[in-house]
DSSP file (Angstrom, degrees, kcal/mol; ACC not computed):
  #  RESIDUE AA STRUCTURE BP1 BP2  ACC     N-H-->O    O-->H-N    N-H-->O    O-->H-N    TCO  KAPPA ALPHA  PHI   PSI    X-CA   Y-CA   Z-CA
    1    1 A X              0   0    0      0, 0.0     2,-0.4     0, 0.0    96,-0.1   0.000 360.0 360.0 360.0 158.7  145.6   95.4  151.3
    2    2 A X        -     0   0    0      1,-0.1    97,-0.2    96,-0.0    98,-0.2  -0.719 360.0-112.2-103.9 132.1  148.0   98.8  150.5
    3    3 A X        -     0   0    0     -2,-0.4    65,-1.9    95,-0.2     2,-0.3  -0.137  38.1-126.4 -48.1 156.2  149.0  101.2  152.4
    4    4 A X  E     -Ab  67 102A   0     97,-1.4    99,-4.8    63,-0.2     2,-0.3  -0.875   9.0-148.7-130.1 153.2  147.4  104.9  151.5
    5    5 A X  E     -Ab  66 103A   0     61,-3.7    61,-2.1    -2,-0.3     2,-0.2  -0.975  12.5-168.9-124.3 129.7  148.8  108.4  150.9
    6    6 A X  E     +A   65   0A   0     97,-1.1    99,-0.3    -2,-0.3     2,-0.3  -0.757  19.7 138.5-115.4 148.6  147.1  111.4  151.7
    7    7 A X  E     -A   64   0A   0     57,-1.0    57,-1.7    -2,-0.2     2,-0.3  -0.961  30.5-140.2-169.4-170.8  147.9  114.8  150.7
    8    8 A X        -     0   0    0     -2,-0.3     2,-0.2    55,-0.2    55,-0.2  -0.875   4.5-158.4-163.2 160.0  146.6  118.0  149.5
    9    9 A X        -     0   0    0     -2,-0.3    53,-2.1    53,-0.1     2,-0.1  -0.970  22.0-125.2-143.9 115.5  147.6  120.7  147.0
   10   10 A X  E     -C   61   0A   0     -2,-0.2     2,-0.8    51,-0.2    51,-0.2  -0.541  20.8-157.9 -80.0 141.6  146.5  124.7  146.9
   11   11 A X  E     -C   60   0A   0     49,-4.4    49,-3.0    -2,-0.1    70,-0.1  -0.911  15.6-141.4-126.6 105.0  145.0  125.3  143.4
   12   12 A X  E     -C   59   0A   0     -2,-0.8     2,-0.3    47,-0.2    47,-0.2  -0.242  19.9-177.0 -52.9 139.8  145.4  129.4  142.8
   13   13 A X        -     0   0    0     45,-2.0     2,-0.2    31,-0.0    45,-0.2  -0.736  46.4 -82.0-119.7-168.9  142.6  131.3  141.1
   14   14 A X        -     0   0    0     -2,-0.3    30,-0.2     1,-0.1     2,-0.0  -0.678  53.0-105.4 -98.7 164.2  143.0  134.8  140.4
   15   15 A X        -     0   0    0     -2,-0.2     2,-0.2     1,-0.1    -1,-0.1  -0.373  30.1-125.5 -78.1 168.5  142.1  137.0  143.5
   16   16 A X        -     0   0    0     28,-0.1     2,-0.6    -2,-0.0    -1,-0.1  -0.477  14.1-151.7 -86.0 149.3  138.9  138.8  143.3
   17   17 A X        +     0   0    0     -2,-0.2     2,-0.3     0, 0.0    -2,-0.0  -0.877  34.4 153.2-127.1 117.8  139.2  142.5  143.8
   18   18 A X        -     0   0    0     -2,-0.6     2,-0.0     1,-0.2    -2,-0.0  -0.815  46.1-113.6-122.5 171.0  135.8  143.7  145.3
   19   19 A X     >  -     0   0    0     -2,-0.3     4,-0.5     1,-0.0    -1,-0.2   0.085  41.2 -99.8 -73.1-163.3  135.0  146.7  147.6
   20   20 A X  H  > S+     0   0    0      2,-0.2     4,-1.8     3,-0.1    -1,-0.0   0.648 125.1  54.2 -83.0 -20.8  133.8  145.7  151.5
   21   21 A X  H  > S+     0   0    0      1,-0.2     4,-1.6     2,-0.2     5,-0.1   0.801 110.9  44.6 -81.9 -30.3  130.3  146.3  150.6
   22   22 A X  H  > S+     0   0    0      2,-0.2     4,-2.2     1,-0.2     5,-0.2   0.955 117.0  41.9 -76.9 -39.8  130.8  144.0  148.0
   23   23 A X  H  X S+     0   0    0     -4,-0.5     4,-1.8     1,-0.2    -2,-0.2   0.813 112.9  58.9 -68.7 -29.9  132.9  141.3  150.2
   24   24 A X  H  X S+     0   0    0     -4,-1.8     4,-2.4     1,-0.2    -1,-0.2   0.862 107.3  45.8 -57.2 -47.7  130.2  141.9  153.1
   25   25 A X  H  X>S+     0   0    0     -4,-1.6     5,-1.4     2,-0.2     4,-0.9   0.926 112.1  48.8 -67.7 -60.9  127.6  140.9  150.9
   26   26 A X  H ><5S+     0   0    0     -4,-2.2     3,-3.0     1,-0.3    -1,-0.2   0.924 105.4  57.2 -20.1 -77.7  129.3  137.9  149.6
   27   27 A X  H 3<5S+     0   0    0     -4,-1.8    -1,-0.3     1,-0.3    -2,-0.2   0.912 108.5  51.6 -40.5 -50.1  130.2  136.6  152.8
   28   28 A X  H 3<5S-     0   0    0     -4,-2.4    -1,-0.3     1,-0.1    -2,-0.3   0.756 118.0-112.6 -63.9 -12.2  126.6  136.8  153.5
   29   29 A X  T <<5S+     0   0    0     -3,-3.0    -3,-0.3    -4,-0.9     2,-0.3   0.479  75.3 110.2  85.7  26.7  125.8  135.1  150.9
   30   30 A X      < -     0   0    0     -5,-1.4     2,-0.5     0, 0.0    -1,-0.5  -0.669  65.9-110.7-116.8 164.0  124.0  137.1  148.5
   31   31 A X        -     0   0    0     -2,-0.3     4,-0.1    -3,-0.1    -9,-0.1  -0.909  40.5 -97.6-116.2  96.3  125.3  138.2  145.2
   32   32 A X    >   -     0   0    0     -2,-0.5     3,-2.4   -10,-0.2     8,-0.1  -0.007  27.4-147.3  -4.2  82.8  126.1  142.4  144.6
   33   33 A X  T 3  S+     0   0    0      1,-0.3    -1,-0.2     2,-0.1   -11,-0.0   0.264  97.8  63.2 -62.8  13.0  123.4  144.0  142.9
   34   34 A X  T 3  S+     0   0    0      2,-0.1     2,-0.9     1,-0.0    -1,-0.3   0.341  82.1 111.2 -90.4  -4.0  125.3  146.2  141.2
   35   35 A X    < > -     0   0    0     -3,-2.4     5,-0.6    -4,-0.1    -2,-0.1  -0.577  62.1-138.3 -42.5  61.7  126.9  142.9  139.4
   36   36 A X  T  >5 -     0   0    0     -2,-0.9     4,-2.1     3,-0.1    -1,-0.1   0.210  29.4-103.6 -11.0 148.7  125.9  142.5  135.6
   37   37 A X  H  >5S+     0   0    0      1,-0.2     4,-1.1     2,-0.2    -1,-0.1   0.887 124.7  45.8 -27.4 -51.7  125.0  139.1  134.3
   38   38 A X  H  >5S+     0   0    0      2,-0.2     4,-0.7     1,-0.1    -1,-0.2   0.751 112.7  48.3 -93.0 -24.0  128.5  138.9  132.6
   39   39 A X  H >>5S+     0   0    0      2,-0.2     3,-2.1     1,-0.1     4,-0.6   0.981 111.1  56.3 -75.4 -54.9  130.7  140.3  135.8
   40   40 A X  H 3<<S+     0   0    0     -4,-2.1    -2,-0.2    -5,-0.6     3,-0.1   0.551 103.8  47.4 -60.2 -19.2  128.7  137.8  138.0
   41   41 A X  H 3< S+     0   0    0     -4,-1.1    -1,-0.3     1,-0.2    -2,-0.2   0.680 108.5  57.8 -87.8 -15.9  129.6  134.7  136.1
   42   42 A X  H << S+     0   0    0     -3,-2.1     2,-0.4    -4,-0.7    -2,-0.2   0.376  89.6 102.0 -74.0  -2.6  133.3  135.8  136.1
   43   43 A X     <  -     0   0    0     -4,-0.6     2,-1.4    -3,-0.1     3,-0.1  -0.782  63.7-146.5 -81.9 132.3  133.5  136.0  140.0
   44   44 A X        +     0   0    0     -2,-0.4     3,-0.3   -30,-0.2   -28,-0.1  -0.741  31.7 158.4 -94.1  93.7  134.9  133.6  141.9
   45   45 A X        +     0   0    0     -2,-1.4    -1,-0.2     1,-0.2    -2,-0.0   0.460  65.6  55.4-101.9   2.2  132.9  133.6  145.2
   46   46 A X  S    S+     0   0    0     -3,-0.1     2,-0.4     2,-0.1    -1,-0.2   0.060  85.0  88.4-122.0  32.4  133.5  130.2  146.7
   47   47 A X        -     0   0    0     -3,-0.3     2,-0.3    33,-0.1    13,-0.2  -0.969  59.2-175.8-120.9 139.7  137.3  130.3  146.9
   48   48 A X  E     -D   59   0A   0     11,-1.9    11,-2.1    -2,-0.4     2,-0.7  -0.737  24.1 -77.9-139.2 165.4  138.8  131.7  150.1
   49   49 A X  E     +D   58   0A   0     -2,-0.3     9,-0.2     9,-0.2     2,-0.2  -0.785  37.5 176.9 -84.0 102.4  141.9  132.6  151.6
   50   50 A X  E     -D   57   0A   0      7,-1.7     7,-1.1    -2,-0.7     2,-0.3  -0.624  22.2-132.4 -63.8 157.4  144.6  130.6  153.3
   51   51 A X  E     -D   56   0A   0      5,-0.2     5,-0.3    -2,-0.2     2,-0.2  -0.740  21.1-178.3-111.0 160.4  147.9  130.9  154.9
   52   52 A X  E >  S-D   55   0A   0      3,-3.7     3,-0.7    -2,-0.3    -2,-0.0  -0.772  72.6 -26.1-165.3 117.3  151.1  128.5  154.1
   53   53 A X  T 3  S-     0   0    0     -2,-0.2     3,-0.1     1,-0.2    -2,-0.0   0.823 126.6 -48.4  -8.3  76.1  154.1  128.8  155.6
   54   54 A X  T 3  S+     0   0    0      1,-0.3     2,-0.3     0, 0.0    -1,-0.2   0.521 118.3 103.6  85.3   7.0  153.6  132.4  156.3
   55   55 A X  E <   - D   0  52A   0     -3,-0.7    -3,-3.7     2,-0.0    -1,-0.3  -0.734  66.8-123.6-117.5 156.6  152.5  133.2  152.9
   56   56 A X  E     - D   0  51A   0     -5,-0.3     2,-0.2    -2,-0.3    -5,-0.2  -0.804  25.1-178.3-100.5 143.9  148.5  133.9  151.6
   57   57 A X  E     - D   0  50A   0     -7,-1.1    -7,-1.7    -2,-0.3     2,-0.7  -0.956  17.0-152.9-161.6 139.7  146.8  132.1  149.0
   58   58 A X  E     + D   0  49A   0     -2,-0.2   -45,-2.0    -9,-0.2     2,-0.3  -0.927  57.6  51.2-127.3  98.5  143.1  132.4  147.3
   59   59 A X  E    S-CD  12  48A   0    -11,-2.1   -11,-1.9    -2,-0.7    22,-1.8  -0.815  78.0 -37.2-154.6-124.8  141.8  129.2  145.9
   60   60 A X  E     -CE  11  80A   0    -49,-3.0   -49,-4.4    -2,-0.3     2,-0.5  -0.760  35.8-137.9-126.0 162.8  141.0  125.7  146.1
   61   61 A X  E     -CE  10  79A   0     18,-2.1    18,-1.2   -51,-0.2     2,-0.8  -0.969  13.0-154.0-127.3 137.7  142.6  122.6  147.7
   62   62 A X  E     - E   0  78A   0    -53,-2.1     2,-0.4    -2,-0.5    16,-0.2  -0.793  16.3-177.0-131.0 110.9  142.8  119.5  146.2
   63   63 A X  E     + E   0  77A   0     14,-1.8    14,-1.0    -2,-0.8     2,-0.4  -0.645   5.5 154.8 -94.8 135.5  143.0  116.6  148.0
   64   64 A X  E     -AE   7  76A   0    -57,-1.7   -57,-1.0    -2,-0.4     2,-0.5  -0.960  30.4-126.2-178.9-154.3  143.4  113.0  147.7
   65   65 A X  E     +AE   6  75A   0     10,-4.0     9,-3.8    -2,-0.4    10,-2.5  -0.972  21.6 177.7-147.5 136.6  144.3  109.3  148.4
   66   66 A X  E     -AE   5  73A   0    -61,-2.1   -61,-3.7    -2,-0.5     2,-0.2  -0.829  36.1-117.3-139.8 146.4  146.3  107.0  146.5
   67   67 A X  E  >  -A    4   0A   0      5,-0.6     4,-0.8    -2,-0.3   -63,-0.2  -0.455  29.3-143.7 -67.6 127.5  147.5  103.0  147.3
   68   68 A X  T  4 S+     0   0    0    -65,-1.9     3,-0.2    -2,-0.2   -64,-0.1   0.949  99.4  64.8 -79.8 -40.7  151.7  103.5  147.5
   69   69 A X  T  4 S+     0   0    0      1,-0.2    -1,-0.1   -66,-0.2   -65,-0.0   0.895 126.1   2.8 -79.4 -63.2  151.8  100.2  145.9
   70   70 A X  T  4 S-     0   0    0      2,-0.1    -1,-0.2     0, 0.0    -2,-0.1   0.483  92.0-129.2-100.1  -3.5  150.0  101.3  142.1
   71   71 A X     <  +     0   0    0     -4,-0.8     2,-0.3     1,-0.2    -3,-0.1   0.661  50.4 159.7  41.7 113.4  149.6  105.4  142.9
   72   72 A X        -     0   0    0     -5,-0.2    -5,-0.6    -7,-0.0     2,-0.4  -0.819  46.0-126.5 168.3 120.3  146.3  105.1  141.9
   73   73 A X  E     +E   66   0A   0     -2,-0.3    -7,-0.3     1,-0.2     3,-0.1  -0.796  31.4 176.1 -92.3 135.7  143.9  108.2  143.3
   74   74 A X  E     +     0   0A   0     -9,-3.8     2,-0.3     1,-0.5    -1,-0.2   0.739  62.1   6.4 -82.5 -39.9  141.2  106.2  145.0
   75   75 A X  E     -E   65   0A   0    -10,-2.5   -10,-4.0    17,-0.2    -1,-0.5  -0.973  64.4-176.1-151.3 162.4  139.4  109.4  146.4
   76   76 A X  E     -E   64   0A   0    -12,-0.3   -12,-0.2    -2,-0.3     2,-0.2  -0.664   6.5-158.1-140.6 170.9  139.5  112.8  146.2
   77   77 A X  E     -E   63   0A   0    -14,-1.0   -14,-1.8    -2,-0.2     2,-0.7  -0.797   4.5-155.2-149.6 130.5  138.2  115.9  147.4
   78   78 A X  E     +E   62   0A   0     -2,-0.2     2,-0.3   -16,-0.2   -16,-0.2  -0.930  20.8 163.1-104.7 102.5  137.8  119.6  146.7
   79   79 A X  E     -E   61   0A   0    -18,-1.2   -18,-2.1    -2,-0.7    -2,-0.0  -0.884  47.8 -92.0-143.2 169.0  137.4  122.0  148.8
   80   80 A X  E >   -E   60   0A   0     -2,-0.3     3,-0.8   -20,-0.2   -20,-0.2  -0.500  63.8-104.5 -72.1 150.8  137.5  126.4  149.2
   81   81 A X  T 3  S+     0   0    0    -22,-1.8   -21,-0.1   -33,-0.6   -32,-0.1   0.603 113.1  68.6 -56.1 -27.9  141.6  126.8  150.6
   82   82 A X  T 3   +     0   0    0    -23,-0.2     2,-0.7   -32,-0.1    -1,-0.3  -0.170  67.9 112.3 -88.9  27.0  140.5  127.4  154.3
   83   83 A X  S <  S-     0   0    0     -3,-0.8     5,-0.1    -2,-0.1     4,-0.1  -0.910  74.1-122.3   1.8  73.8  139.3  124.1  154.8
   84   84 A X    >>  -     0   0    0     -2,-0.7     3,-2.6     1,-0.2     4,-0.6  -0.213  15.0-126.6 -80.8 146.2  141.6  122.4  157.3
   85   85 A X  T 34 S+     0   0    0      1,-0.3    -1,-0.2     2,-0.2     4,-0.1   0.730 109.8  59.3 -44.4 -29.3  143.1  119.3  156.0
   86   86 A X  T 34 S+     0   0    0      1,-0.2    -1,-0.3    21,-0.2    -2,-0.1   0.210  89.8  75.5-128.8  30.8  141.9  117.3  158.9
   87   87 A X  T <4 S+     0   0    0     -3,-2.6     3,-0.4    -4,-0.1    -1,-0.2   0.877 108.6  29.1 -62.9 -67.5  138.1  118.3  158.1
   88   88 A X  S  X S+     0   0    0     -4,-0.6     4,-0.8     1,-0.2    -2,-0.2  -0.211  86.5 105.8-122.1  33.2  138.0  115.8  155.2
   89   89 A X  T  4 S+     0   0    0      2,-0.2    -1,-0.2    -4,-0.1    -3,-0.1   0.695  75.9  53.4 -63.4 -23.0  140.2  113.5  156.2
   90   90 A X  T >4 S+     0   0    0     -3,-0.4     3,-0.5     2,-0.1    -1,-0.1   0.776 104.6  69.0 -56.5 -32.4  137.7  110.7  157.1
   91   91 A X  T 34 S+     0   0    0      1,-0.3    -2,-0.2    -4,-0.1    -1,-0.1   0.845 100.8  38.6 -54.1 -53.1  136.6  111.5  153.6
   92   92 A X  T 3< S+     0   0    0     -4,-0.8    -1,-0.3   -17,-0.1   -17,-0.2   0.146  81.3 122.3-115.9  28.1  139.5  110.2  151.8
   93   93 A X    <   -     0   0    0     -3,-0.5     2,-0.5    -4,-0.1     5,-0.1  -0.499  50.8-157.6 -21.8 115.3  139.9  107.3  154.0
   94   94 A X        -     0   0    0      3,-0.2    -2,-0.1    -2,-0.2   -28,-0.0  -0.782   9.3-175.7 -97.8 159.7  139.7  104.0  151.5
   95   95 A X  S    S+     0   0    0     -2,-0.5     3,-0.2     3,-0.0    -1,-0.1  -0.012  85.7  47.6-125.2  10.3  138.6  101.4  154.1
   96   96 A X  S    S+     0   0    0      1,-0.2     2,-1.2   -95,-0.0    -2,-0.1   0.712 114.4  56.0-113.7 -37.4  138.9   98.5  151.1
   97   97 A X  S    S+     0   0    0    -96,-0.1     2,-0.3     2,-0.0    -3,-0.2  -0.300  90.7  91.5 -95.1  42.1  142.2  100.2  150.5
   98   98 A X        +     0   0    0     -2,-1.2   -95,-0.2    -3,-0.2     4,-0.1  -0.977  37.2 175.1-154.5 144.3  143.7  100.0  153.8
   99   99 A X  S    S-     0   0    0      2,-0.5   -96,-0.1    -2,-0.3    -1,-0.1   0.157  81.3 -88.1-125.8  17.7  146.2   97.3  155.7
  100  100 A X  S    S+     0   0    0      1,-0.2    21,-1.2   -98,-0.2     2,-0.8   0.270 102.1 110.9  93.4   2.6  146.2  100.2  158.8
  101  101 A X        +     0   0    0     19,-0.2   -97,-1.4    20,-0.1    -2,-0.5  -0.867  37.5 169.7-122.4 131.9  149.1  102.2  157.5
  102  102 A X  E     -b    4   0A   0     -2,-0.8     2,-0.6   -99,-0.2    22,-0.5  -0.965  21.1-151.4-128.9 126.1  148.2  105.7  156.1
  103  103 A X  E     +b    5   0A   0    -99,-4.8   -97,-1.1    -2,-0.3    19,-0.1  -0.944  40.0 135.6 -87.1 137.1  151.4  108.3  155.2
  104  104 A X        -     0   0    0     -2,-0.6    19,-0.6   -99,-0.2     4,-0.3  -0.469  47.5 -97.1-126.5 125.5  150.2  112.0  155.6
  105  105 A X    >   -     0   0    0     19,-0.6     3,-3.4   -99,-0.3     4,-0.3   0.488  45.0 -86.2  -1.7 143.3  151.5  115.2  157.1
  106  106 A X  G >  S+     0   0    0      1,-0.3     3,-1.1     2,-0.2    -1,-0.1   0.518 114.3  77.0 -40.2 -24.7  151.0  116.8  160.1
  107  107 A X  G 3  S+     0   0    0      1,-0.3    -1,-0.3   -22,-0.0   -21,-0.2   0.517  98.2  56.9 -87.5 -14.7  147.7  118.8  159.1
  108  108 A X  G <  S+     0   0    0     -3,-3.4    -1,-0.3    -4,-0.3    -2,-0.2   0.765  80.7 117.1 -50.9 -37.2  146.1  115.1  159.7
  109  109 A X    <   +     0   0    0     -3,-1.1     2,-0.3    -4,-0.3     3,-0.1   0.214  31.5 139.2 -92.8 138.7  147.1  114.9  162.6
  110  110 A X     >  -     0   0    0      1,-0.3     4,-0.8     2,-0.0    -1,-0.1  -0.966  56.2-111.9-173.8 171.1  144.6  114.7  165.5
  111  111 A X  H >> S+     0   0    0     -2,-0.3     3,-2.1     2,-0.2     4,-1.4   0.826 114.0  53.0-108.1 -90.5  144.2  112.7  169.0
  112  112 A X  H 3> S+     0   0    0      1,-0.2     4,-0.7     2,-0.2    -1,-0.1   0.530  99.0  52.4 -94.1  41.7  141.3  110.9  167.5
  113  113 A X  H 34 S+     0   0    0      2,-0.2    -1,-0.2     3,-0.1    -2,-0.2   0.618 107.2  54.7-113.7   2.7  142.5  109.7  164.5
  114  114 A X  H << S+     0   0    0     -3,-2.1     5,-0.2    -4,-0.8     6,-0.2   0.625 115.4  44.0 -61.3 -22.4  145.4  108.0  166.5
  115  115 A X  H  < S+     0   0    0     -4,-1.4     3,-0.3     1,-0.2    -2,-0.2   0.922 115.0  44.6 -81.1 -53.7  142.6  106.5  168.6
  116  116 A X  S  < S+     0   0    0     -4,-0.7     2,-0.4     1,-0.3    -1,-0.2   0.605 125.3  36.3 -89.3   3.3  140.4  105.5  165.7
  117  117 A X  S >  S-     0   0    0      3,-0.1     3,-0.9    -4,-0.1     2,-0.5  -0.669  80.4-175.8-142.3  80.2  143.6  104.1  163.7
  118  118 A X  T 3  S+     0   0    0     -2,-0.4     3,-0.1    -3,-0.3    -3,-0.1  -0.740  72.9  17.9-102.1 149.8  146.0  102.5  166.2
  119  119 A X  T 3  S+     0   0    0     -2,-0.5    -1,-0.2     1,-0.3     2,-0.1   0.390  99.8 142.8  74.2   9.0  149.4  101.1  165.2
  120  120 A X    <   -     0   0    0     -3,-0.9     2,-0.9    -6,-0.2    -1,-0.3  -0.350  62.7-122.4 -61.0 141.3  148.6  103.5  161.9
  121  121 A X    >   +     0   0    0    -21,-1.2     3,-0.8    -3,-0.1     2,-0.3  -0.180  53.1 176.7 -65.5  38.5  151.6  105.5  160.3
  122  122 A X  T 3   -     0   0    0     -2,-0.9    -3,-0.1     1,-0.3   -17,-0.1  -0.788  52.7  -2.7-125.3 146.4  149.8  108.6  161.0
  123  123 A X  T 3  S+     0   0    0    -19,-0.6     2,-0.4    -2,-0.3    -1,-0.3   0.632  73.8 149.3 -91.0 144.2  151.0  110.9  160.4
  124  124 A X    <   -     0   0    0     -3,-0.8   -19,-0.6   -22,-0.5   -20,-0.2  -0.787  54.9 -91.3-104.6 144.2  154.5  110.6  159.1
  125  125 A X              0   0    0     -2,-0.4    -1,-0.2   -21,-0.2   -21,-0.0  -0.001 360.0 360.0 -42.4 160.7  156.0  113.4  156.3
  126  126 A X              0   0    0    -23,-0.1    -1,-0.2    -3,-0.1   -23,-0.0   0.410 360.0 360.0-104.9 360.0  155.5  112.3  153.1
């Protein structure tokens, strides 16, 4: 079996500019009835704001898990940018793809998934 790599990528959209009433609403989940047909399908309402090393960013994250041996993405994931990395990390876990050594970055990183993966590379820097 291969060893895995995990990692993640922010994928920008353009920011929204709404009011508060509008952002309040959002948040709640309801859609701004003052929002035409044709503005509402041009808003982007399920992509949120992260920080990264000290910087903000409004998208998506794209994740996923590749065999070092062929780079081959086995699994993937997609999720709004505030998402922490070490949410969906079970997620892109192969368990047919795995000889116990997984490379990812600190934002895996977690007390139990050193218990649930012991003698694991996790995580080392890519």
């Amino acid at each position: 079996m291969l060893a895995q790599i995990v990692d993640a990528a922010i994928a920008p959209v353009p920011r929204q500019r709404n009011t508060q009433e509008e952002n309040k609403q959002i948040k709640a989940g309801d859609s701004p009835e003052v929002w035409s047909d044709n503005k509402r399908r041009q808003k982007n309402v399920e992509a949120h704001w992260t920080m990264k090393h000290g910087k903000t960013h409004y998208g998506y994250k794209n994740r996923i898990s590749i065999d070092r041996k062929h780079k081959v993405i086995r699994k993937y994931a997609i999720t709004s940018a505030e998402v922490r990395d070490s949410q969906v990390f079970k997620e892109l876990l192969d368990e047919n793809n795995n000889n116990g050594s997984v490379r990812a970055d600190s934002a895996y990183r977690s007390v139990e998934w050193e218990a649930a993966l012991p003698g694991c590379a996790l995580p080392q820097e890519l």
